[in-house]
PLY file of the C-alpha trace (Angstrom):
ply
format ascii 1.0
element vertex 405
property float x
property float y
property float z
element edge 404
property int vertex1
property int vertex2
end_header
112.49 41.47 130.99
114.24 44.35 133.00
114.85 46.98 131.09
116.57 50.68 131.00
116.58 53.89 128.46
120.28 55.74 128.04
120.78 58.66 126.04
124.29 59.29 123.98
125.35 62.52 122.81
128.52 63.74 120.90
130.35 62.31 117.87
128.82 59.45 117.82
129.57 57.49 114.53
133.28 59.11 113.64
134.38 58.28 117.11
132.59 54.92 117.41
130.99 55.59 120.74
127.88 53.97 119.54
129.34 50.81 118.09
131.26 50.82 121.06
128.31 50.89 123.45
125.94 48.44 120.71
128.85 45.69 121.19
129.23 46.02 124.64
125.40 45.41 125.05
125.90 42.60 122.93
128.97 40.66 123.91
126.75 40.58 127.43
124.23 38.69 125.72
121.50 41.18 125.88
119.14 42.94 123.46
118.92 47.04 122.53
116.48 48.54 120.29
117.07 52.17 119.07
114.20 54.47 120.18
115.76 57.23 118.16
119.11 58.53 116.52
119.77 61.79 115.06
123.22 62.14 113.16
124.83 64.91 112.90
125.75 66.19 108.85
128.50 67.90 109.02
131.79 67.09 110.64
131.22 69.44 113.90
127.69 68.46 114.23
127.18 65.99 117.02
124.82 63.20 117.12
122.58 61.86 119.59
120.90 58.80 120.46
118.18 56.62 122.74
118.28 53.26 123.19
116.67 50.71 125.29
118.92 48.12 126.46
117.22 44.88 128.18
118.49 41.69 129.80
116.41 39.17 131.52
119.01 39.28 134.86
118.60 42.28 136.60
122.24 42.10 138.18
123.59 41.70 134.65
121.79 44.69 132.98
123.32 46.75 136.03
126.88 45.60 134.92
126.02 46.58 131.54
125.06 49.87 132.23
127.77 50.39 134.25
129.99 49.36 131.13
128.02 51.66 128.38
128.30 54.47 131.15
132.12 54.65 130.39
130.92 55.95 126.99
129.12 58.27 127.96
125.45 56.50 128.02
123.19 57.99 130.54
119.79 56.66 132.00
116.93 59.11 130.26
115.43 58.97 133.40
117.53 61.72 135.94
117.69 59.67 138.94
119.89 61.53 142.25
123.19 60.02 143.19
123.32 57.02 145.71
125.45 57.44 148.80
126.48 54.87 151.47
128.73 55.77 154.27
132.49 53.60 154.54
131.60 50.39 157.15
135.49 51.16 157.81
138.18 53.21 157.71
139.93 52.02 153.82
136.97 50.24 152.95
134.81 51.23 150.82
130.69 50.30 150.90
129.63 47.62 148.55
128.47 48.10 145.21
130.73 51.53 145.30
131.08 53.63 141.64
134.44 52.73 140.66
135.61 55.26 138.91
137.13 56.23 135.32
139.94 58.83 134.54
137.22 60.74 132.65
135.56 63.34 133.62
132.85 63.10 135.72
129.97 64.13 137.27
127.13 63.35 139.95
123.68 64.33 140.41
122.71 65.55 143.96
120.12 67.79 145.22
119.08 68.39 141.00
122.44 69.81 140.32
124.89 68.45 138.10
128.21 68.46 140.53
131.68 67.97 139.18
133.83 65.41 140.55
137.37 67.28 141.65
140.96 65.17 140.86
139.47 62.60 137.85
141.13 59.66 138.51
140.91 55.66 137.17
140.55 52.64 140.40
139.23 55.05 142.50
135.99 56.11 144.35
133.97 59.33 144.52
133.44 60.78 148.13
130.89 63.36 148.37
130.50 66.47 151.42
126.41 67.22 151.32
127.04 70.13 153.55
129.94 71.58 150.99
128.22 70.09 147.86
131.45 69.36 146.80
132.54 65.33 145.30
136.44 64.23 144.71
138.26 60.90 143.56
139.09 58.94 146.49
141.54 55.93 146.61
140.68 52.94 149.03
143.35 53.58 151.55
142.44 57.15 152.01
138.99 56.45 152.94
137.37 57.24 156.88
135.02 55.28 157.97
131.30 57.23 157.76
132.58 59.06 154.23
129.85 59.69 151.87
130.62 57.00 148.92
129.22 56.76 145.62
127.46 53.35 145.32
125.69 52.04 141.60
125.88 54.11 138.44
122.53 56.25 138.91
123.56 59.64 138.94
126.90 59.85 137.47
127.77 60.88 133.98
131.08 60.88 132.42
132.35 62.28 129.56
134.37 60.09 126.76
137.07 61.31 124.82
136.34 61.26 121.34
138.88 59.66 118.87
137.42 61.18 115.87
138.08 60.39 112.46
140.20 63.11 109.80
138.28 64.24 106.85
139.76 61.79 104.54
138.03 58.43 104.12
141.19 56.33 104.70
143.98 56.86 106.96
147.55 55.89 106.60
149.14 54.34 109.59
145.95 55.01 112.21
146.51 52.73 114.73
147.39 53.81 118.12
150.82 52.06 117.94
152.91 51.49 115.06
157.09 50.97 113.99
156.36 52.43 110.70
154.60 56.04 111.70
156.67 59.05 110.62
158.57 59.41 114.20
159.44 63.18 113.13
155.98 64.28 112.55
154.97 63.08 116.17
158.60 64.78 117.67
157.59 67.87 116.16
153.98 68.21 117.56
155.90 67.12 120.82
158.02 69.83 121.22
154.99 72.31 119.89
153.28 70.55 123.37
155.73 71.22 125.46
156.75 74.91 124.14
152.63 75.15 124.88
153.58 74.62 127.87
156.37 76.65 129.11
154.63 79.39 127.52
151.33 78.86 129.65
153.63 78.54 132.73
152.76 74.97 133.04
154.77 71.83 134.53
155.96 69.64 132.16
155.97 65.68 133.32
159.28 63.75 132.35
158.99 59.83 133.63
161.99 57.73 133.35
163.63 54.68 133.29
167.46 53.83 133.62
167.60 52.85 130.40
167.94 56.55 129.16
171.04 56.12 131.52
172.37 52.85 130.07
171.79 54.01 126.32
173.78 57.23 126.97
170.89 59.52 126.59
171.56 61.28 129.98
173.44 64.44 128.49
170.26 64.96 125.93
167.80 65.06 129.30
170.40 67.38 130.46
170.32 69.86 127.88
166.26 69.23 128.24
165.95 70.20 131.64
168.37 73.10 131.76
166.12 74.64 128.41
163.43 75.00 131.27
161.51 72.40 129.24
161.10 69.79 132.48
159.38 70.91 135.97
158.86 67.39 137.19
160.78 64.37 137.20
159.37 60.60 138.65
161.61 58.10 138.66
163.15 55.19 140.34
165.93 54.52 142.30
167.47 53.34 139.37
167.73 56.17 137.33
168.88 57.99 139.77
171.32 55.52 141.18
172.96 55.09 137.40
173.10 58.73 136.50
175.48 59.28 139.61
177.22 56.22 139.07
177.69 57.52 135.37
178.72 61.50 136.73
181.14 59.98 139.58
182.69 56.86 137.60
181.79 57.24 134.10
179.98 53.57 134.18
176.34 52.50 133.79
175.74 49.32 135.91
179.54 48.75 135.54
179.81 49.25 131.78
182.34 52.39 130.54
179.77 55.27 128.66
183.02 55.66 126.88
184.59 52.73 125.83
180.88 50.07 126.21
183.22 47.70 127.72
183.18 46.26 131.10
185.31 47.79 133.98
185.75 44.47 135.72
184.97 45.54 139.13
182.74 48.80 137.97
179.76 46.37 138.51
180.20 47.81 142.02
180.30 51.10 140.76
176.49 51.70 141.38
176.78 50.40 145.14
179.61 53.09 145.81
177.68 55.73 143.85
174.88 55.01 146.54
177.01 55.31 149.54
178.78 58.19 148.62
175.64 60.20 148.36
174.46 58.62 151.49
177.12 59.81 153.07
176.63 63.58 152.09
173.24 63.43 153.22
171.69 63.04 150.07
171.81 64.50 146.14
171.01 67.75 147.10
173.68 68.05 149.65
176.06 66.23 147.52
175.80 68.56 145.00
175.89 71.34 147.35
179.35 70.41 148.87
180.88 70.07 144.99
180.52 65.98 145.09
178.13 65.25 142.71
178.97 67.53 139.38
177.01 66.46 136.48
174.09 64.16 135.14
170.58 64.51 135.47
170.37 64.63 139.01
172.44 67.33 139.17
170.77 69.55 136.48
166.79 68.68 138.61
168.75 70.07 141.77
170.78 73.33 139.94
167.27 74.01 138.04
165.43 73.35 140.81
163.43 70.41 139.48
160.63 69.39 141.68
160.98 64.98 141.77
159.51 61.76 143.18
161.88 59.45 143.51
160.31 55.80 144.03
161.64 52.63 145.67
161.00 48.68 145.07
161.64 45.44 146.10
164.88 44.98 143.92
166.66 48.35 144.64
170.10 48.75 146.31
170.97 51.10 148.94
168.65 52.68 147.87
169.05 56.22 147.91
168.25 58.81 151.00
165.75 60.47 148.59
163.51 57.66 147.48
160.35 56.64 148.76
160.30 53.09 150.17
156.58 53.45 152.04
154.51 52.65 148.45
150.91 54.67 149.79
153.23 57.44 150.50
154.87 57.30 147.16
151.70 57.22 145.13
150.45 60.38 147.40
153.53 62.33 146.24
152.87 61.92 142.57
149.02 62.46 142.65
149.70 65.77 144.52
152.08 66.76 141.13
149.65 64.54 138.73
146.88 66.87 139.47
149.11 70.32 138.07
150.17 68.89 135.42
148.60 68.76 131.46
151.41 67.31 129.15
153.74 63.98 130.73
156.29 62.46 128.36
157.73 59.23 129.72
160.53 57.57 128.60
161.42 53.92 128.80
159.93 52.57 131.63
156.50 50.76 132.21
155.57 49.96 135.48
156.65 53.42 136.52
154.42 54.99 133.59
151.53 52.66 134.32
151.54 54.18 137.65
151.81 57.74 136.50
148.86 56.82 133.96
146.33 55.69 136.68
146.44 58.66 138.58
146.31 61.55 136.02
142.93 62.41 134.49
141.53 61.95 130.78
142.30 65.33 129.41
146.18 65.17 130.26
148.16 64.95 127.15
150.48 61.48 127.77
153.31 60.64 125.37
155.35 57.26 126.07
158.53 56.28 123.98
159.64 52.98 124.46
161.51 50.91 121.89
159.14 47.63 122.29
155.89 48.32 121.00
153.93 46.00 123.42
154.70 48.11 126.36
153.48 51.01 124.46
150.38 49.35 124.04
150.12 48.23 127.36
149.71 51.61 129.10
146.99 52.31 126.24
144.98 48.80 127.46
145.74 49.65 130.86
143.01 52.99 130.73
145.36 55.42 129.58
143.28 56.11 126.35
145.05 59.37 125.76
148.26 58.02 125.23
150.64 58.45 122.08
152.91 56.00 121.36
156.38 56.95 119.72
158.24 53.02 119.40
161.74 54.07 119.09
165.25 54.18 121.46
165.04 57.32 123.88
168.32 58.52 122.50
167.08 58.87 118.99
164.30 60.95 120.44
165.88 63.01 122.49
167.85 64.01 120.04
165.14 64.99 117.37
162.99 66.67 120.00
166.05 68.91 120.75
166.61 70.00 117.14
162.50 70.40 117.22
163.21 72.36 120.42
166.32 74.53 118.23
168.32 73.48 121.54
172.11 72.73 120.90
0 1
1 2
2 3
3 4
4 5
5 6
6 7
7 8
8 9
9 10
10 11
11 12
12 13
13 14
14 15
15 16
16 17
17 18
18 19
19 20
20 21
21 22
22 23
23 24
24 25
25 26
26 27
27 28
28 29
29 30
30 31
31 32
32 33
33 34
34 35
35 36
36 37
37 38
38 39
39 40
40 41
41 42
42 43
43 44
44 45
45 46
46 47
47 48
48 49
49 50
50 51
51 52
52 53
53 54
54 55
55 56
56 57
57 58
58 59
59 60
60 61
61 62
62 63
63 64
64 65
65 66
66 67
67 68
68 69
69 70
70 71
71 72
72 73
73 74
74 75
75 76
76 77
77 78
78 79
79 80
80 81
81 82
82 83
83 84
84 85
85 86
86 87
87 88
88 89
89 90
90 91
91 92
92 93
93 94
94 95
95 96
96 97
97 98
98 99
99 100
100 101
101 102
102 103
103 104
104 105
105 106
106 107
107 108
108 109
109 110
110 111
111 112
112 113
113 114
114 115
115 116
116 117
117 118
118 119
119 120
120 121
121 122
122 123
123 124
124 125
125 126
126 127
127 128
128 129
129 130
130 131
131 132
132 133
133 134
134 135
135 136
136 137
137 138
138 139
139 140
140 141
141 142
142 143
143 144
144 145
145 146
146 147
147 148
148 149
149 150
150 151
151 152
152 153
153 154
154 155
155 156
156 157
157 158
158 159
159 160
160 161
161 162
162 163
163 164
164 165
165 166
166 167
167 168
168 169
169 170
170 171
171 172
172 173
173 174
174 175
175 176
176 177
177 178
178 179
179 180
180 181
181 182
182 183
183 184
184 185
185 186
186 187
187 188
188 189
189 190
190 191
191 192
192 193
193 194
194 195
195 196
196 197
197 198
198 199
199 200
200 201
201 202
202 203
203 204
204 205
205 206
206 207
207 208
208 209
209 210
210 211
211 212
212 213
213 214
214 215
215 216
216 217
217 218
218 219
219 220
220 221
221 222
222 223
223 224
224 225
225 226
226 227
227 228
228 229
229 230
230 231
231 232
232 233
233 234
234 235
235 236
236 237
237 238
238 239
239 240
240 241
241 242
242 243
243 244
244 245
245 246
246 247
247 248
248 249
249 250
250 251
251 252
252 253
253 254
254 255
255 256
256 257
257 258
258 259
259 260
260 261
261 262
262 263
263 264
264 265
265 266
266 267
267 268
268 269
269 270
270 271
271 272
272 273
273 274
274 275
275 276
276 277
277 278
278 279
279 280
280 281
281 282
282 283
283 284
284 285
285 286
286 287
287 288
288 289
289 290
290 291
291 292
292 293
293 294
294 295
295 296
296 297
297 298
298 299
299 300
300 301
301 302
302 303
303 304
304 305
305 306
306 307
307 308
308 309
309 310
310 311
311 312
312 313
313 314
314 315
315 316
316 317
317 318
318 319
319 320
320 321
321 322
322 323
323 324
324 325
325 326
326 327
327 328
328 329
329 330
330 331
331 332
332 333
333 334
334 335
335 336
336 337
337 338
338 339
339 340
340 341
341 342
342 343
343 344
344 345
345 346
346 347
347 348
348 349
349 350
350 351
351 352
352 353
353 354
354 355
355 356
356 357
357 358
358 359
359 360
360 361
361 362
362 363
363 364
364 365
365 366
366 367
367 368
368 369
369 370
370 371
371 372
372 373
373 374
374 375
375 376
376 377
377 378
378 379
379 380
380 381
381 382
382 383
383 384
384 385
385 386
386 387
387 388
388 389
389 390
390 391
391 392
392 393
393 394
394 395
395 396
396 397
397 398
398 399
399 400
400 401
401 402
402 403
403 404
């Protein structure tokens, strides 16, 4: 029966790597035996373990492998990195590595070489003259690029989800209505004073529901503190937030009054041209047009953004990105400078943001329906804290966390 040795190291057994990786062997209907395990006593010691995995098809031990590698298993056999050049330009060679947002590594040329820009859905181009490796998306790829093919030779590192000291845990899941919301604010706002103080960006991703909810002013106040260096967004939010500064509606509904303004549902439409007509939202708030909102504090702070476009926008406006590749080339350039991203109320758009920044990035999504919370943690984004709850309500406690006024 064909048959392969890994090796796991770390915390082992308080962060369930090696239940994780005994299941996985198992759910694929093959058989392990444990060559060895040392655990580690105290709660810093790490653990390690060998284990021989075996399936009687050959192509389905390779998918296992490929599975337990995500955990960290590595063959205990050292064998060098396999490389096949692109048949095309944006294809990539068959059987390529497809890659995690962990960090990573390849073995070329008995060197352990670290793979630049971590990234999920991606593969792993590597320079022999420059001894260098990088993520690599499919469209980006030249035909003849050195591509990463099968998992010999590459090692990632897991994160490790280990347990507290105490033996049981109150509220532990990832996602929950009933955590203590303040508690997670708090260590929020210690995050992202972390972060100013190491003269760091700061993420913000947003949906136009912190618009519609009237949680605009709060962002506001957030991003004139200093406390946001990047914005993504949508056309949406952007469209609303003028349409809010310039008519005092969200998607034709008063911020003042919540009542319709019978023919405000045009409001966002004329928002749109208006700024069209200046040029755009830096010009319009250059020549006094556009006066307020959260467009108008990223310009006046000088708030680097990516605004985004899709199949259901209006207008949309000058600023947004319509070409998709484009878009998602814009964010990963600010993805890979940033270490803490809060995102706010929209999924698709924090999905997105998700699959293109690495393990070891701090994420934080608020979103008042738990599913979607959950749904950027199943979608790879392991690192994610959930916070189920209305933007508003959060904005405000992170601002008295933040002792802004």
């Amino acid at each position: 029966m064909p048959d392969e040795i890994v090796e796991l190291s770390g915390h082992l057994i308080d962060s369930f790597t090696l239940s994780k990786v005994l299941d996985t062997i198992l759910k694929n209907n093959a058989c392990y035996e444990i060559q060895k395990i040392k655990v580690g006593i105290s709660v810093k010691d790490t653990s390690f373990a060998r284990i021989l995995v075996a399936h009687k098809d050959p192509n389905r031990l390779k998918i296992i492998l490929r599975e337990i590698a995500r955990y960290g298993a590595e063959p205990a056999v050292l064998n060098e990195v396999k490389l096949r050049p692109a048949p095309m330009q944006g294809v990539f060679p068959d059987d390529f590595y497809a890659t995690t947002n962990l960090d990573t590594a390849i073995y070329l040329g008995s060197h352990w070489i670290t793979v630049k820009n971590p990234e999920m859905d991606s593969g792993i181009r590597v320079d022999r003259s420059l001894k260098t490796a990088k993520s690599i998306k499919m469209a980006q790829v030249k035909r003849g690029d050195l591509i990463v093919v099968g998992h010999n030779g590459v090692r990632v590192t897991p994160l490790e989800h280990r347990r507290g000291a105490e033996g049981f845990e109150f509220m532990a899941s990832e996602v929950s209505t009933e955590k203590p919301k303040r508690v997670l604010i708090a260590e929020v706002a210690h995050w992202m004073q972390a972060e100013r103080t190491a003269k760091r960006p700061t993420l913000f991703v947003g949906g136009p529901a912190i618009i519609h909810t009237g949680a605009a002013p709060l962002l506001v106040k957030l991003i004139q503190a200093g406390y946001v260096q990047i914005l993504f967004a949508g056309n949406a939010l952007a469209a609303h937030d003028i349409e809010c500064s310039l008519f005092g509606t969200s998607l034709g509904v008063s911020m003042c009054k919540n009542t319709d303004s019978g023919s405000g549902h045009e409001n966002h439409l004329r928002a749109i041209n208006i700024i069209r007509r200046a040029g755009g939202i830096r010009q319009a708030v250059q020549k006094g047009i556009l006066k307020s909102g959260i467009m108008h504090a990223c310009v006046k702070q000088k708030v680097d953004w990516v605004l985004t476009g899709s199949i259901r926008d209006d207008g949309p406006l000058p600023e947004v990105i319509t070409d998709m590749v484009l878009a998602q080339a814009e964010m990963r350039k600010r993805c890979r400078r940033v270490k803490l991203a809060v995102m706010l109320a929209t999924l698709l758009h924090s999905v997105a943001t998700g699959n293109m920044l690495p393990a070891s990035t701090r994420v934080i999504y608020v979103d008042i329906e738990p599913s979607s919370v959950t749904k950027l943690y199943d979608r790879g984004s392991l690192q994610t804290i959930g916070i189920v709850t209305d933007v508003q309500p959060f904005l405000i406690e992170l601002l008295i966390e933040l002792g802004i006024r």
